[in-house]
C-alpha positions in Angstrom: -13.6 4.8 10.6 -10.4 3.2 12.5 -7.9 6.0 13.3 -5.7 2.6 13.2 -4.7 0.3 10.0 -3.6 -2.8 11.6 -1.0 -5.0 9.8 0.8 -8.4 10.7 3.5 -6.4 12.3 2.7 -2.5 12.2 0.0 -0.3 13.5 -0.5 1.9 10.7 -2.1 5.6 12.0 -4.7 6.6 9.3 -4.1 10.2 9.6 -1.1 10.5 8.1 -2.3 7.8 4.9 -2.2 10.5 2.3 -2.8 8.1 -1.0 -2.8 4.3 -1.8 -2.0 3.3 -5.0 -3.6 0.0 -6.3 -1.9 -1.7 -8.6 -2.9 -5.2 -9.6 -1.2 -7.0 -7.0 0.1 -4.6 -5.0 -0.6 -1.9 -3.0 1.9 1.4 -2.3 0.6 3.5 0.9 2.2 6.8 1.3 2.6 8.0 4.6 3.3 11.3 5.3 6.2 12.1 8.3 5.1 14.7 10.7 4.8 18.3 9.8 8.2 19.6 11.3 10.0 17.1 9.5 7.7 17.2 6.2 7.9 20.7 4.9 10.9 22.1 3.9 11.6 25.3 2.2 11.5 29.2 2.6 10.2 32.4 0.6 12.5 35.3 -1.1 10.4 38.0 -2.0 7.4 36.5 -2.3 8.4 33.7 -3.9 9.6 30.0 -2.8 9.9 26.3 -3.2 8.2 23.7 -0.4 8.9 20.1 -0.5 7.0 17.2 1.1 8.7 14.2 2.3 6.5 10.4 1.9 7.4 7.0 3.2 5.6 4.6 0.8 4.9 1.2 1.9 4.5 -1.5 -0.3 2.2 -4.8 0.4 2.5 -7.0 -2.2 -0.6 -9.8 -2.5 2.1 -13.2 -3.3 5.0 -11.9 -0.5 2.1 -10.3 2.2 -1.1 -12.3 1.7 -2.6 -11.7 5.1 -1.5 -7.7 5.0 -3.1 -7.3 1.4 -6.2 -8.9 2.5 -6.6 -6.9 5.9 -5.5 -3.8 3.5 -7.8 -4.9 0.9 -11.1 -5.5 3.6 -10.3 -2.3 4.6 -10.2 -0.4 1.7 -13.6 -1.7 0.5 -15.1 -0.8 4.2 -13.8 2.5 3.5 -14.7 3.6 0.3 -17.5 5.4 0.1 -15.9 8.2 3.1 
């Protein structure tokens, strides 16, 4: 498997791909920001909140043709990891 998702104008770093939502027509990537800046929160007694911060890009098939189909190729490629 690419470590890499290339698109028309980003390098995408698989890694950090945490879902892709497919929507007919569309598809939303979330991305996840690095750990330091992803996590946020603390504990009191036990007890605590922790958030998680995404970046969701969206490729839509009429506006990004050539970024839907490279996404699309490579989601079928992928599949069965």
């Amino acid at each position: 498997m690419s470590k890499f998702l290339r698109l028309a104008h980003d390098l995408i770093n698989t890694r950090y791909i945490t879902m892709i939502c497919m929507y007919k027509g569309e598809y939303h990537i979330k991305i996840a920001k690095s750990v330091e800046n992803s996590i946020q929160g603390g504990a009191i007694m036990g007890s605590g909140l922790f958030t998680r911060d995404n970046t969701t890009i969206i490729i839509k098939e009429k506006e990004h043709a050539d970024n839907y189909k490279i996404v699309s190729e490579w989601i079928q490629k992928n599949e069965d990891l």
